[in-house]
N, C-alpha and C positions, 0 to 999 in steps of 0.2 A: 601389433596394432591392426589387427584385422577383422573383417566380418569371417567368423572363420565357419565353415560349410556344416552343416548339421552331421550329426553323429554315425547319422545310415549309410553316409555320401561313401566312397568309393574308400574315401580316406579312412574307413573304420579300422580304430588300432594304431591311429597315427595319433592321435591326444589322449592321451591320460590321465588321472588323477595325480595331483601333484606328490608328490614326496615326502618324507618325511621334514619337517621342519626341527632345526635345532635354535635353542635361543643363542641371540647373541648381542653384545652390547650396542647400546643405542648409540646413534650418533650423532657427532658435535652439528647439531641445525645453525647454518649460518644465517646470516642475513638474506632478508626475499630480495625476487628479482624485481627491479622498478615497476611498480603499475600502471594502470594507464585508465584506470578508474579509484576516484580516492575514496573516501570517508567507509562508510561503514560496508559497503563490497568488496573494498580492497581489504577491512580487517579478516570479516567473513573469509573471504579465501585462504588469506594469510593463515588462520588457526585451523582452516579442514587440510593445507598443506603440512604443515608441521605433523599434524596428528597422524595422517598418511605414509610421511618419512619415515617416520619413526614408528609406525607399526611393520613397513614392508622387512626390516632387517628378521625379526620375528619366522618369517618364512622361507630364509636363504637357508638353504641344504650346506652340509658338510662340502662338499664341491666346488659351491661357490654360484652355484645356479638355483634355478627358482624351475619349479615342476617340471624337470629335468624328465622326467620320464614322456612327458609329452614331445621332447628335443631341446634345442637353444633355443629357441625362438622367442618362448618368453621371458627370457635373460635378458633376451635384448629389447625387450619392449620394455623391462623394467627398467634397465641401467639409464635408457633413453629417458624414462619418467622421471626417475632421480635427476638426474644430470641437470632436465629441464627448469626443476625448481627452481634450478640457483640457489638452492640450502644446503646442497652437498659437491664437490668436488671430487673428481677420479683417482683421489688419492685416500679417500674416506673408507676406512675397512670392507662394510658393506659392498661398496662400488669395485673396489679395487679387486676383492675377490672373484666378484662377476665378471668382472675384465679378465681375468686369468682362466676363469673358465671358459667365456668363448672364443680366446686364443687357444686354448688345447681343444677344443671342441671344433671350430670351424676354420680358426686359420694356422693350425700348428706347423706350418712350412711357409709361414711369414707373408701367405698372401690369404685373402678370403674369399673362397672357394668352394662354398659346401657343396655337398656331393647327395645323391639321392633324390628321392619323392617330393622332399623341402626345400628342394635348393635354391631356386629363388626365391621363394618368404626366409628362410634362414638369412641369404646373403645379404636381404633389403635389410631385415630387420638391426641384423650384426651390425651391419657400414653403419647404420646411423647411431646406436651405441657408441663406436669408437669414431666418429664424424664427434657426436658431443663431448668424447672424453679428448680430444686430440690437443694436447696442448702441446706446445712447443716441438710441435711437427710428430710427437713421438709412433703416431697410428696414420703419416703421411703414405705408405706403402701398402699397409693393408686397403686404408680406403678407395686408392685409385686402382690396387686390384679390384677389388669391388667393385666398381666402376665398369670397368674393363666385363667381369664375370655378370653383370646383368643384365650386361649390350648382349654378350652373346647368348643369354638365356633368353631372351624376347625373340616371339615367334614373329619371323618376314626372311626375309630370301634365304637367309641359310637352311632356313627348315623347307626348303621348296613353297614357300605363301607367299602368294602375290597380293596386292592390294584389293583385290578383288575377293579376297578371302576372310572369312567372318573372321579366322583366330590374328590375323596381321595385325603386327602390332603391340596385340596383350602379351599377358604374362600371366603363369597360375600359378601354382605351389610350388611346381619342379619345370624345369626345363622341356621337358614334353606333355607337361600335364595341360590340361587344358585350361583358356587363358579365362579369369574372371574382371571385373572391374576391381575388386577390393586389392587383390594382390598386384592391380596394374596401378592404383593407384597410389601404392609404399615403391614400388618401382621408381614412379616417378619423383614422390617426395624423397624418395633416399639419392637419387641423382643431383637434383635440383639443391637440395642441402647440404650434400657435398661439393657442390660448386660448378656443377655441369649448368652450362647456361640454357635459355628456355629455348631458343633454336637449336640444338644439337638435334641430327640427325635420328637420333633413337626417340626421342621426345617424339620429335612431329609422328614417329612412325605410331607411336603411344595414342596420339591425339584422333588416327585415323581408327583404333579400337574402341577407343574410349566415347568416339561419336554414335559408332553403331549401339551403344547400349544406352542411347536416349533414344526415348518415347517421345520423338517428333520424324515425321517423314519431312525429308530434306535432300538435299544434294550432298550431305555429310551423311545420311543414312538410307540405305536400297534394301535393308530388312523386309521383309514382307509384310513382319505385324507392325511395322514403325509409325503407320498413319493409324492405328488401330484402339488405342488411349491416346495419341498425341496430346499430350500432357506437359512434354518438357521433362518430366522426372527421369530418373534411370532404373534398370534392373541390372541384377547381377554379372549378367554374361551374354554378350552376342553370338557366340559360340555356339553350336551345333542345335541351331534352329530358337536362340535364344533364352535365358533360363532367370527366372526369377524366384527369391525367395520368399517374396508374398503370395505366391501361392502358384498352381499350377498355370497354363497357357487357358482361357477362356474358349467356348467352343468361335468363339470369334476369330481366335488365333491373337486375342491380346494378350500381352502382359501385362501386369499390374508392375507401376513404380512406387520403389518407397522412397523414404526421405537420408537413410542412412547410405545408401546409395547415391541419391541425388547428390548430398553435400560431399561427395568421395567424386565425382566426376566434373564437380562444378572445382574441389580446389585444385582437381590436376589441369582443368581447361588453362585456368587462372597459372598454374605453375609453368607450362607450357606453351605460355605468353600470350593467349586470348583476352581479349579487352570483354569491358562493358557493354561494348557496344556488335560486337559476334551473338548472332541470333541465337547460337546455342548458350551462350553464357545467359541472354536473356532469358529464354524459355526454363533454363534450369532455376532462376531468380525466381522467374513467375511461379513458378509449382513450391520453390520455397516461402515464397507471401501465401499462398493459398493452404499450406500444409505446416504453417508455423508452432513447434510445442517444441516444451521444456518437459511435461510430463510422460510425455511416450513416442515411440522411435514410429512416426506416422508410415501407414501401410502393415508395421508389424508388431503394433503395440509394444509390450514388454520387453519384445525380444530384441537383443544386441544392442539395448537402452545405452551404454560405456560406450563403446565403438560407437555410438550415433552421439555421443556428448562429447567426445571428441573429435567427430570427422566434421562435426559443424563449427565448432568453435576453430579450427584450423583454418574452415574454408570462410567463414566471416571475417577474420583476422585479418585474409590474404585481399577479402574485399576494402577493408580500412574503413569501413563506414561503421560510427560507435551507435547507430540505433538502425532497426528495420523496422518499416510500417511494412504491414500485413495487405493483404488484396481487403480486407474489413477500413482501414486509414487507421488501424489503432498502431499509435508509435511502440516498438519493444526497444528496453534496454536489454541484446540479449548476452551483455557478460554478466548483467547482473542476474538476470533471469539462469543463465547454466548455474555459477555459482550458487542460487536460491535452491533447488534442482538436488545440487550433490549437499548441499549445508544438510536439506531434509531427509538423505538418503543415506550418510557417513552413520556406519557401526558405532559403538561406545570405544573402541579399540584404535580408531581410525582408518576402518579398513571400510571397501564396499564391496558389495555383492548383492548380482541378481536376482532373486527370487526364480525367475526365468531362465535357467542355466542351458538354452540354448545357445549355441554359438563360444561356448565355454566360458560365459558370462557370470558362471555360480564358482568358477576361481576369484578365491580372494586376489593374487598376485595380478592376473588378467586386469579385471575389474579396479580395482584400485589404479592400476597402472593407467587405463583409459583416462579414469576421472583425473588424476594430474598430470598426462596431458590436455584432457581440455582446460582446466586452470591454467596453465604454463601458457593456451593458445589464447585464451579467453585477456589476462592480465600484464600480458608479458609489455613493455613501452614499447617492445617494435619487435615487430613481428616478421 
């Protein structure tokens, strides 16, 4: 569930092309989960979910994972997707197979633990796979490994960073990689959904990186371009002199914020127990009334469109307000607006994909995967 770093980035050779796919039997679609918008938005989603379910089995490899050659990570963004519908359960072929795979892939010694370049996007990603597969306690041990293994991958005093240091705080790919906002903010949603409460000590340390990467100068951010768009929006990474995916540093020394971002720092404010009423939760608000769309991921048009239809519909959800009016006064219904969104952009097969295959966007399993979760976030009766 990630904005994942363009192709050039350091990471070159760490995402691949997915796998081969084998067919395999479709499976039994239960019943949806309760919505929380009725009449004809609630069907709308209900029929692009099914269709989705039931294409993702289509692209599970022999192994039991899903573009496996890129790592686990999108195993687990899938099982998480499934899971979320509430039309499959952890027992469902599909599902169960994925579970077995990223028990021999990243916790085959009964804790979860990945190792490597990925190791914190692997760890988030996994915990909260078996976080939704966890019934009757049976993935109680791997998760609170997990748990355990993410405190200690987040950069602050055991890596020598003081608070005064841009990376304090974050979290990137791996353990010593460098910390972004995206991968800080599955950090904190895989904590927080596993049951860590919003004061826990690694949070707040989270909240102290996750400030620096708004575009407002404050007493929450000493950045040097922070007053430079003071905007409220977010960029990528506060980290080594700042780093955004809208485009380069301005000769001003701005950065430009986007919107896929923004809603990624506004839901871990909110998950990390920041009110309505914290100037940063406002400012990030303000930049979302003024940069409001369902048609493109604002600041970076096409690109990382999934990942921004889910990171909004997560972070609206966690707000509980069923409409936003715009910095214009026009009111948005916006689950029904995502829903309208993915209804016009769903395959005949029920799958989606990019056109903009940056960010790994032109994976069907990826992309698909995004769109139900933002359904899952968009409809769910409680969020």
């Amino acid at each position: 569930m990630f904005e994942f770093e363009d192709e050039r980035s350091t990471r070159r050779g760490f995402l691949g092309a997915g796998a081969g796919a084998i067919a395999l039997a479709l499976p039994v679609i239960r019943g949806g989960v309760g919505f929380a918008a009725d009449g004809d938005t609630r069907q709308v989603a209900d029929g692009l979910v099914r269709k989705a379910v039931a294409f993702l089995p289509s692209l599970q490899e022999p192994n039991g994972g899903f573009s496996t050659k890129s790592g686990p990570g999108i195993t687990g963004i899938v099982v998480t997707a499934l899971l979320r519908t509430k039309k499959l359960t952890p027992a469902e072929p599909v599902v169960a197979k994925a579970l077995a795979y990223l028990e021999g892939e990243v916790a085959p010694k009964g804790t979860l633990e990945a190792e490597g370049p990925q190791s914190n996007y692997v760890t988030a990603v996994a915990m909260m796979a078996f976080q939704e597969a966890n019934v009757r306690g049976r993935y109680d041990a791997l998760v609170k490994s997990g748990q355990t293994n993410l405190k200690r991958l987040q950069w602050d005093e055991g890596e020598k960073k003081g608070r005064d240091d841009a990376y304090y705080g974050g979290a990137g790919y791996g353990g010593k990689s460098r910390p972004d906002l995206s991968n800080t903010a599955f950090f904190v949603e895989a904590l927080r959904d596993s049951g860590v409460p919003a004061d826990d000590p690694n949070l707040q340390k989270a909240i102290v990186f996750i400030s620096r990467c708004q575009n407002m100068k404050s007493e929450f951010n000493d950045q040097p371009w922070a007053d430079k768009v003071n905007d409220g929006g977010f960029i990528y990474s506060a980290a080594d002199g700042g780093i955004s995916m809208a485009g380069g540093a301005e000769p001003s020394g701005a950065l430009r914020s986007y919107a896929s971002m923004t809603y990624a720092g506004l839901k871990s404010m909110v998950h990390a127990g920041l009110t309505a009423a914290d100037p940063r939760v406002k400012a990030a608000y303000d930049y979302i009334k003024k940069n409001y769309s369902v048609d493109e991921n604002p600041g970076l048009g096409k690109s990382g469109l999934y990942y921004y239809y889910q990171t909004m519909a997560r972070a609206l959800s966690l707000l509980g307000k069923p409409t936003l009016v715009d910095s214009a006064g026009v009111e948005h219904d916006w689950r029904g607006d995502i829903t309208a969104a993915l209804a016009k952009r769903q395959g005949s097969k029920g799958e989606w994909v990019n056109t903009d295959a940056r960010f790994m966007e032109g994976n069907p399993a990826l992309a698909t995967s995004f769109a139900l979760l933002a359904l899952s976030y968009a409809h769910a009766a409680k969020n």
